[in-house]
C-alpha positions as CSV (number, residue, x, y, z in Angstrom):
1,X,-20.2,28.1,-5.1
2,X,-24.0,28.7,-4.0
3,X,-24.5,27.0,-0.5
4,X,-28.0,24.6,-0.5
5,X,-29.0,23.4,2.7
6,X,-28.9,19.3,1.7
7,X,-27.9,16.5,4.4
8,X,-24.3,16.7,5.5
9,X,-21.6,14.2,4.5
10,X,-19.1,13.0,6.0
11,X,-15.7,12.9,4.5
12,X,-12.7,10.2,6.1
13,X,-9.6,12.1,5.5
14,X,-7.8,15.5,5.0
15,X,-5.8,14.5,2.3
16,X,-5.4,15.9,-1.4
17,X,-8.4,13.6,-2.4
18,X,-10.5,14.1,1.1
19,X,-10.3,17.4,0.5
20,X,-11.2,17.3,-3.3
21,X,-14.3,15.0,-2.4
22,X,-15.2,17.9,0.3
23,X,-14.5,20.7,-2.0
24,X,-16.7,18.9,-4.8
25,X,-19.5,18.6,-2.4
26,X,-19.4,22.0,-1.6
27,X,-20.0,22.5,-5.6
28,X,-23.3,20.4,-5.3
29,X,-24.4,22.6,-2.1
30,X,-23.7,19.9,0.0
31,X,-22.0,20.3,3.8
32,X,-18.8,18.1,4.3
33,X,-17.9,17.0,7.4
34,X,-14.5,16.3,6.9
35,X,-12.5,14.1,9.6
36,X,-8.3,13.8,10.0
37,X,-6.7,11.7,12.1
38,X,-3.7,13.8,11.7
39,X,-2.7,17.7,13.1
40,X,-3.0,19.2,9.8
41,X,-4.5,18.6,6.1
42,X,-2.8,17.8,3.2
43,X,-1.6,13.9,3.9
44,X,1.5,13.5,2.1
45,X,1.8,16.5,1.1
46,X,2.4,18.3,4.6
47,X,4.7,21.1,5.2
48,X,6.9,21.9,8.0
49,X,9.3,24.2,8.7
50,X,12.6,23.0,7.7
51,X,14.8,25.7,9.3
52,X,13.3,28.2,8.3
53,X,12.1,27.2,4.9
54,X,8.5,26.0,4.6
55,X,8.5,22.5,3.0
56,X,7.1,19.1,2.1
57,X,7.9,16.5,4.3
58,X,7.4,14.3,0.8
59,X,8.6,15.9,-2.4
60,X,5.8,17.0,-5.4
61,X,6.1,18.1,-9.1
62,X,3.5,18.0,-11.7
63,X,3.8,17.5,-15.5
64,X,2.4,19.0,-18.5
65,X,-0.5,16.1,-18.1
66,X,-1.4,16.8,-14.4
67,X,-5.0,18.5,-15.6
68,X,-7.0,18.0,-12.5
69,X,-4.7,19.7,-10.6
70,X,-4.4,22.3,-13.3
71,X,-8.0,22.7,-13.2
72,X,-8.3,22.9,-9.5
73,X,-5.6,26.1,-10.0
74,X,-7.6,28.0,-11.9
75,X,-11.0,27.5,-10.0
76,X,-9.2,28.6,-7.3
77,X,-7.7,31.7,-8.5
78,X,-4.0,30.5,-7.9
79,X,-3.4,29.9,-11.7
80,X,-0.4,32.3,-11.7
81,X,0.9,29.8,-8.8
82,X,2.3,27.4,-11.4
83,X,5.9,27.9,-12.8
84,X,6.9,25.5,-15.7
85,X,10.8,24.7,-15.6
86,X,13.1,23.0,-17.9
87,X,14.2,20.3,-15.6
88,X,17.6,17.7,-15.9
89,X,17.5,14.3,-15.4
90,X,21.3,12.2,-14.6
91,X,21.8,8.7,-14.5
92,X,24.6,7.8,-11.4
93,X,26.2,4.1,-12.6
94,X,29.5,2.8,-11.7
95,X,31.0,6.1,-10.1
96,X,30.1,8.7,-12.5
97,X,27.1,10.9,-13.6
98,X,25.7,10.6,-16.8
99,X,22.9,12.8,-19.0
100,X,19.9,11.1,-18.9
101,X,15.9,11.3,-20.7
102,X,16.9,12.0,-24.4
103,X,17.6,10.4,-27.4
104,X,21.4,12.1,-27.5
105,X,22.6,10.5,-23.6
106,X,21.3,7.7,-24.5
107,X,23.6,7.1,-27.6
108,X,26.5,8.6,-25.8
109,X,25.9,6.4,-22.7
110,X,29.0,4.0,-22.5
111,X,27.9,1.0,-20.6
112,X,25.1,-0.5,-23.7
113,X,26.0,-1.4,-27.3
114,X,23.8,0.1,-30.2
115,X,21.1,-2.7,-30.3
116,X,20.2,-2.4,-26.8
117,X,20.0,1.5,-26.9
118,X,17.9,1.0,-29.8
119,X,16.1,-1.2,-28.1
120,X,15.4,1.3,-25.0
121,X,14.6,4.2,-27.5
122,X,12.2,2.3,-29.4
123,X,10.5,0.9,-25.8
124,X,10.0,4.2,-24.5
125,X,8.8,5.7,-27.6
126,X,6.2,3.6,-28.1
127,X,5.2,3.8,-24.6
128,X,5.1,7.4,-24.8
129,X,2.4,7.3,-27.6
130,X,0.6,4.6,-26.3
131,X,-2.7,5.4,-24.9
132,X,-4.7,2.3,-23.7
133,X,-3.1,0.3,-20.9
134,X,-5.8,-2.8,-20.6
135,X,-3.5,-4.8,-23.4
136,X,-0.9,-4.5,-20.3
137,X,-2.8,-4.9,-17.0
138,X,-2.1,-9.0,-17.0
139,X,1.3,-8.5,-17.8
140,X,4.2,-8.6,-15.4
141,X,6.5,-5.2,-15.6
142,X,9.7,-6.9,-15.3
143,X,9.0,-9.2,-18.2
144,X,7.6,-6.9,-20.1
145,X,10.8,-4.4,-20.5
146,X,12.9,-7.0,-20.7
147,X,11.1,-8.2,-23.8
148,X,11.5,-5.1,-25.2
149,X,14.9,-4.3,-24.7
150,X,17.1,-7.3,-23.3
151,X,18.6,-8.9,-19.9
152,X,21.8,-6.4,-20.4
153,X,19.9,-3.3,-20.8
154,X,17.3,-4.5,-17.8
155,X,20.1,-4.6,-16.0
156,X,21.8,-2.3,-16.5
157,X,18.8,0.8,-16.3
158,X,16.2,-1.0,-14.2
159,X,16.8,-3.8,-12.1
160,X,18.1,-1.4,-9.2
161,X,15.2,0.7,-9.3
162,X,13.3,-2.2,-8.9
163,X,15.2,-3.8,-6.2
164,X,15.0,-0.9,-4.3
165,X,11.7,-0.4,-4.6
166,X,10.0,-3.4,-4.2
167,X,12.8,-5.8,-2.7
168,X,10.8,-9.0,-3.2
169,X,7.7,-7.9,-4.3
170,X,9.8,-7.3,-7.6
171,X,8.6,-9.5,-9.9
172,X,5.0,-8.8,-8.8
173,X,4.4,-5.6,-10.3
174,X,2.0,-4.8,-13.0
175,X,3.3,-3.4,-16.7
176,X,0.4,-1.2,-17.2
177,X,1.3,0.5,-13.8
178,X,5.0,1.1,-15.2
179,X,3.6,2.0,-18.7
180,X,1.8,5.1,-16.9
181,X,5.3,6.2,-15.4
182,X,7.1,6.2,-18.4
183,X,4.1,7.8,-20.2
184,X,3.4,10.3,-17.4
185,X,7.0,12.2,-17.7
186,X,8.1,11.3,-21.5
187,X,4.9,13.7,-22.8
188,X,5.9,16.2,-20.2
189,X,8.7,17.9,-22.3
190,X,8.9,21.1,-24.1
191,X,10.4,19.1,-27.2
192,X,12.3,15.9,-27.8
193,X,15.6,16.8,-25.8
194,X,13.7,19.2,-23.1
195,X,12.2,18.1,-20.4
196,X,9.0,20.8,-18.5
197,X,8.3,20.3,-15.1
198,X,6.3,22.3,-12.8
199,X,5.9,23.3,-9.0
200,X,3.6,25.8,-7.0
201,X,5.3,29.1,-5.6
202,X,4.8,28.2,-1.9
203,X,4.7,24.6,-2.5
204,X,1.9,21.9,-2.8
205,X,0.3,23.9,0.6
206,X,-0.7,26.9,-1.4
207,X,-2.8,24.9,-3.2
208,X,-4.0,22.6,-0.5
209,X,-4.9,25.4,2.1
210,X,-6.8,27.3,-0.6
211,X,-8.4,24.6,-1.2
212,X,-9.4,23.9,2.5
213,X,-10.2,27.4,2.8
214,X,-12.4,27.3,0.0
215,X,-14.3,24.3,1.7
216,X,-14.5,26.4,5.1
217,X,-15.9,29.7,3.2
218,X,-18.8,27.4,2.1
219,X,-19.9,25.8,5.0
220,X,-17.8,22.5,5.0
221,X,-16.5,21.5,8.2
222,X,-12.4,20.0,9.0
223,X,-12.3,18.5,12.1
224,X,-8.4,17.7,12.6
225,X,-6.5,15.0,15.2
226,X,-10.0,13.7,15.2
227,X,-9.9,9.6,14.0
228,X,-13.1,8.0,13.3
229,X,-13.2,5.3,15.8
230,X,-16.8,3.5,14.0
231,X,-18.7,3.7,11.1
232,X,-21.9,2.9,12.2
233,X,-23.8,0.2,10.8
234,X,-27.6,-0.6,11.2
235,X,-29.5,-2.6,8.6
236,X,-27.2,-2.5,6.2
237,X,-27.3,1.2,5.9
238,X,-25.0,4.1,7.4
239,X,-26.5,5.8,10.6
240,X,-23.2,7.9,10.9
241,X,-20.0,8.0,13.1
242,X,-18.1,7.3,16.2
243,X,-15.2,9.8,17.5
244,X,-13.7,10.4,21.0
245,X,-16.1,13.3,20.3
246,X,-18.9,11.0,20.3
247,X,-21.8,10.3,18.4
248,X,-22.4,12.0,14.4
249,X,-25.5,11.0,12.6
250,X,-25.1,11.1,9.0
251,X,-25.9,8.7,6.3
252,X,-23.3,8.6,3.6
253,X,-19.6,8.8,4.3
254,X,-16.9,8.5,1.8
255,X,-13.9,7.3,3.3
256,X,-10.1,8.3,1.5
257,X,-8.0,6.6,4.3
258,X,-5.6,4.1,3.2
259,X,-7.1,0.7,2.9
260,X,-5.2,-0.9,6.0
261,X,-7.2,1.3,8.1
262,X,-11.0,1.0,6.9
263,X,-11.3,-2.8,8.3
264,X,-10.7,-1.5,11.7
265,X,-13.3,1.6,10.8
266,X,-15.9,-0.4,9.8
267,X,-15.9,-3.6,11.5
268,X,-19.0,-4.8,10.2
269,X,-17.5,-5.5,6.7
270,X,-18.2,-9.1,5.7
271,X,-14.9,-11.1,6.3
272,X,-14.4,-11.4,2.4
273,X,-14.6,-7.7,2.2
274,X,-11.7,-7.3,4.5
275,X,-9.8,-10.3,3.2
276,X,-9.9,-8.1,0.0
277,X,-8.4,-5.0,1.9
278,X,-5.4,-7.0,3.6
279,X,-4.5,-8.8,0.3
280,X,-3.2,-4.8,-0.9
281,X,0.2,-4.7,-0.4
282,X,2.0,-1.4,0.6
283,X,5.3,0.3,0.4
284,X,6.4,2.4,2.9
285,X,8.5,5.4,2.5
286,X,11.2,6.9,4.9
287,X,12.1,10.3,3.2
288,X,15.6,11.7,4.4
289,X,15.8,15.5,3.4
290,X,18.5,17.6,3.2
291,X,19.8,21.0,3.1
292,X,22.9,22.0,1.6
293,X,25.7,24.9,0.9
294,X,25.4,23.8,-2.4
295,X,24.2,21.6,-5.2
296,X,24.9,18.0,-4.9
297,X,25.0,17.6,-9.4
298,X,22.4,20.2,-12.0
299,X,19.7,17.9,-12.2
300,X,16.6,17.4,-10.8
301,X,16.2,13.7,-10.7
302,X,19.0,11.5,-10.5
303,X,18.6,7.6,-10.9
304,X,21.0,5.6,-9.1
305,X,22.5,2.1,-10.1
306,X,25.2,1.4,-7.4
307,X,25.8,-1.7,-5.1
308,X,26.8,0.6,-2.2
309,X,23.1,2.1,-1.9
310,X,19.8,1.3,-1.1
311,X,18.0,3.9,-2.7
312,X,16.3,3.9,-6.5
313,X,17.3,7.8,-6.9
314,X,17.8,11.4,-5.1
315,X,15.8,14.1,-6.1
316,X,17.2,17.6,-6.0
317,X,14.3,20.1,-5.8
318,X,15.5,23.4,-5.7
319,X,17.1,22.1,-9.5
320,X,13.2,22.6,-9.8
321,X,12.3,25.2,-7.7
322,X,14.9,27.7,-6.2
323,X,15.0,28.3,-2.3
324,X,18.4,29.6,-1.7
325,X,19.3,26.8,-0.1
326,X,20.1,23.8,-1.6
327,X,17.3,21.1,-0.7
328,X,17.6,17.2,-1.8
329,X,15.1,14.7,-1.2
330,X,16.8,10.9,-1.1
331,X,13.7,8.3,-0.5
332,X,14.2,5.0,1.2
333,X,11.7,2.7,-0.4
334,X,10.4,-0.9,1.3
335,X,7.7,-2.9,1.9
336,X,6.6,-1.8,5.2
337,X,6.9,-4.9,7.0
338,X,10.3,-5.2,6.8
339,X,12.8,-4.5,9.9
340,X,14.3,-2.2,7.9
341,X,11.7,0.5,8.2
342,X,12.0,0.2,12.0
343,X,15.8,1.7,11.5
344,X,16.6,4.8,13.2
345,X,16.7,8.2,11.8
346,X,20.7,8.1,12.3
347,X,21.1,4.9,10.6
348,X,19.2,6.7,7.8
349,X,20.9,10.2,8.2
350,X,24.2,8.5,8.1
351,X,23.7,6.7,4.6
352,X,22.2,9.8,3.0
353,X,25.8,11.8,4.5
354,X,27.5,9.0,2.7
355,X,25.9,8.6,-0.5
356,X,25.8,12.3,-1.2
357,X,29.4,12.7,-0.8
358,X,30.0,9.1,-2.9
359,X,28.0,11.3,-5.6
360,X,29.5,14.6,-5.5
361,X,33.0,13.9,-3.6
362,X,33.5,17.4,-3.4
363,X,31.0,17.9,-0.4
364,X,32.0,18.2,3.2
365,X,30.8,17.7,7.0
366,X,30.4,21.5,6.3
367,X,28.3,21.5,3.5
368,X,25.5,20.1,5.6
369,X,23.1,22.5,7.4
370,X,20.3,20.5,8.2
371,X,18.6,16.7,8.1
372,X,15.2,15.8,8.6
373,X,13.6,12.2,8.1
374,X,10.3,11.6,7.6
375,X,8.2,8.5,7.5
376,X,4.7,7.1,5.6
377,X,3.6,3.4,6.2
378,X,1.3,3.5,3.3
379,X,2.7,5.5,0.7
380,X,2.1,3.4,-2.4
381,X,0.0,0.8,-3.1
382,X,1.7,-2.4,-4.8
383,X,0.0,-2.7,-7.9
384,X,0.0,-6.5,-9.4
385,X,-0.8,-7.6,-12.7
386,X,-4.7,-7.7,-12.7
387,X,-4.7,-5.2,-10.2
388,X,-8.0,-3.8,-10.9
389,X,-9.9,-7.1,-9.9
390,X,-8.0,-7.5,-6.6
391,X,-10.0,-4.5,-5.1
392,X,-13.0,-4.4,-3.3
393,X,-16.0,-2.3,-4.6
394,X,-16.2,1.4,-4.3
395,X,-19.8,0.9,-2.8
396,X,-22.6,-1.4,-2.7
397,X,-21.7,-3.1,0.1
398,X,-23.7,-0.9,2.7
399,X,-25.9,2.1,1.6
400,X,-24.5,5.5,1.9
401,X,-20.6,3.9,2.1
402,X,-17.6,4.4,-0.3
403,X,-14.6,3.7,-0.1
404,X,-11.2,4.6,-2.1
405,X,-7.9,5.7,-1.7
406,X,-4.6,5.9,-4.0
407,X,-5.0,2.2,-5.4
408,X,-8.5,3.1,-7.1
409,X,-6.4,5.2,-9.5
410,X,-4.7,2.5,-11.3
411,X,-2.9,2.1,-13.6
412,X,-2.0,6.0,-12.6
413,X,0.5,6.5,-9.9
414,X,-0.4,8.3,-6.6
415,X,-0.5,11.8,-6.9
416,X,-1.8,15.4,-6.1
417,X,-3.6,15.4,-9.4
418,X,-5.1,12.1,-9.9
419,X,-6.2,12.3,-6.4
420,X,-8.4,15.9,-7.3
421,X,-9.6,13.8,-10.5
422,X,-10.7,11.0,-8.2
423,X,-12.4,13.0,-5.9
424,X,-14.7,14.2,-8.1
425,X,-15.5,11.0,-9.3
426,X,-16.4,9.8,-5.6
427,X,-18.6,12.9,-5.2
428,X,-20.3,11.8,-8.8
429,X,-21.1,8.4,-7.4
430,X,-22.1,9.3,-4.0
431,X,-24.9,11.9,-5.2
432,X,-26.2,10.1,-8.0
């Protein structure tokens, strides 16, 4: 990348797509100033040191279909990075593990008659191959797989995950947003009954420091534990930014912070403008990881359907990647403003001690070495039907300003690739 000496930019945010809009500047010869209100970069997909083992406070995988971040691989060197796996995935329902994701454990699952598995097979095929989502963006998700494969089956497969996901928000979520799931991970396979999964050697930071380094080498700027404090407005154009630094004069800034915090950033947003903001709804995320003697079941993401948990699923990573170690993720999701959130880490710790050992009942006090929680207020957006409409514009509300973060990439769910793709899309608007 060829340095030009253009104005600087600066850039709200250290996160995956933060540091793609920086990185993509760079390409352009443009300086980024980049700004974090955190210690390090990476957002969600920060690393710390888990006794001893180096890992993501918030777990990552990609799929066959993750290209951006594919992409990003290769122009960085770190290609040889990506390991494909064949990964499980196990359905926990009524006290017992089942196979899960392929045409066979579905027709051996007990707990459905023929028509309804029929039904389910025929709803995710389709969905697989579908390609356009705007035929589904007014429809609700909920009663658009129950349409498709009954009030038993719905119950049965999805209304837990659902539930424990979005509590009440349940019945406010958008088909084309669970279309994308579905579609995401059923064309990630290596054939009809094998699913491929994939995961960085060193995690998601050997791809996000390169990529930071890479934005260093060329000039860019990362100021970190740094908050902007004011974008500063003057006749309806950006003059630059306030920090506990002071003063930076600059005239466009692209801001990837989560919506809830621009209003506050730029306070001299019209009040519709940040009426717009607040009406996006969040879940929160507290993420209880553990390390173990051994494996907790062989696959690498387990749905869960029982009335003694609160939890959509565990994920076991190293059924993904080996560490040694055995490592499972087991995410509490919830709207954020919900008391629940507020609970300690040992109310959490002690339900994830529980349910592993409701799982595998072979585990003991012993078996655990180590616990860690982690928490993220705005971890995902809550995508409604019509979703799309519901958000303010990207720019054109003050020269030099955009704004975006994870709910621009609707229908697609929050993720280290989308956010590279949508990075270089910001960086395409802002310079043209």
């Amino acid at each position: 990348m060829k340095h030009i000496d253009k104005e600087k930019v600066v850039v709200i945010g250290a996160g995956p797509m933060g540091l793609s809009v920086a990185y993509h500047l760079c390409k352009k010869g443009v300086t980024p100033l980049v700004y974090e209100a955190g210690p390090e970069v990476g957002g969600m997909t920060v690393t710390f040191d888990f006794g001893g083992l180096p890992m993501e406070r918030f777990y990552h995988f990609h799929c066959t279909s993750d290209v951006d971040a594919i992409r990003m691989l290769k122009e960085l060197g770190l290609e040889d990075k990506l390991c494909w796996v064949k990964t499980k995935m196990g359905y926990f329902y009524q006290g017992k593990i089942y196979d899960w994701g392929d045409p066979f454990s579905l027709f051996r699952f007990p707990h459905l008659g023929f028509v309804s598995k029929l039904r389910y097979a025929l709803h995710a095929f389709t969905s697989t191959k579908r390609k356009d989502w705007h035929g589904l963006d007014q429809k609700g998700a909920v009663d658009w797989i129950k349409f498709w494969i009954g009030e038993k089956a719905f119950d049965v497969l999805w209304s837990k995950l659902f539930s424990c996901k979005f509590y009440h928000l349940s019945d406010q979520i958008s088909a084309a947003w669970i279309w994308d799931r579905i579609h995401r991970i059923g064309n990630s396979r290596y054939n009809l009954f094998e699913e491929k999964l994939g995961y960085i050697e060193g995690g998601s930071q050997t791809l996000i420091h390169g990529l930071r380094d890479k934005i260093v080498q060329n000039g860019g700027e990362i100021h970190l534990s740094c908050p902007i404090e004011k974008v500063v407005i003057e006749n309806q154009k950006v003059k630059g930014i306030q920090t506990k630094h002071g003063f930076v004069a600059c005239s466009k800034v692209i801001s990837t912070a989560p919506l809830p915090y621009v209003s506050s950033m730029v306070p001299d947003f019209p009040q519709t403008i940040k009426e717009q903001y607040s009406r996006v709804k969040n879940i929160a995320v507290v993420c209880v990881i553990v390390k173990l003697k051994k494996k907790v079941t062989d696959k690498f993401w387990l749905n869960v359907n029982d009335d003694t948990m609160d939890i959509p699923g565990i994920v076991e990573y190293t059924n993904l990647r080996p560490l040694g170690d055995h490592i499972v993720y087991v995410p509490f999701y919830m709207p954020g403003e919900l008391q629940k959130y507020q609970d300690s880490d040992e109310v959490y710790e002690q339900k994830v001690r529980s349910y592993l050992r409701t799982i595998n009942t072979s585990l003991v006090d012993e078996d655990f070495l180590d616990i860690c929680v982690s928490r993220y207020r705005y971890a995902q957006p809550v995508c409604t039907p019509g979703f799309v409409s519901m958000l303010p514009p990207i720019t054109g509300v003050f020269d030099g300003l955009w704004v975006a973060d994870t709910s621009y990439y609707y229908p697609h769910d929050r993720g280290i690739s989308e956010s590279f793709g949508f990075g270089k899309t910001l960086v395409e608007k802002a310079l043209s």
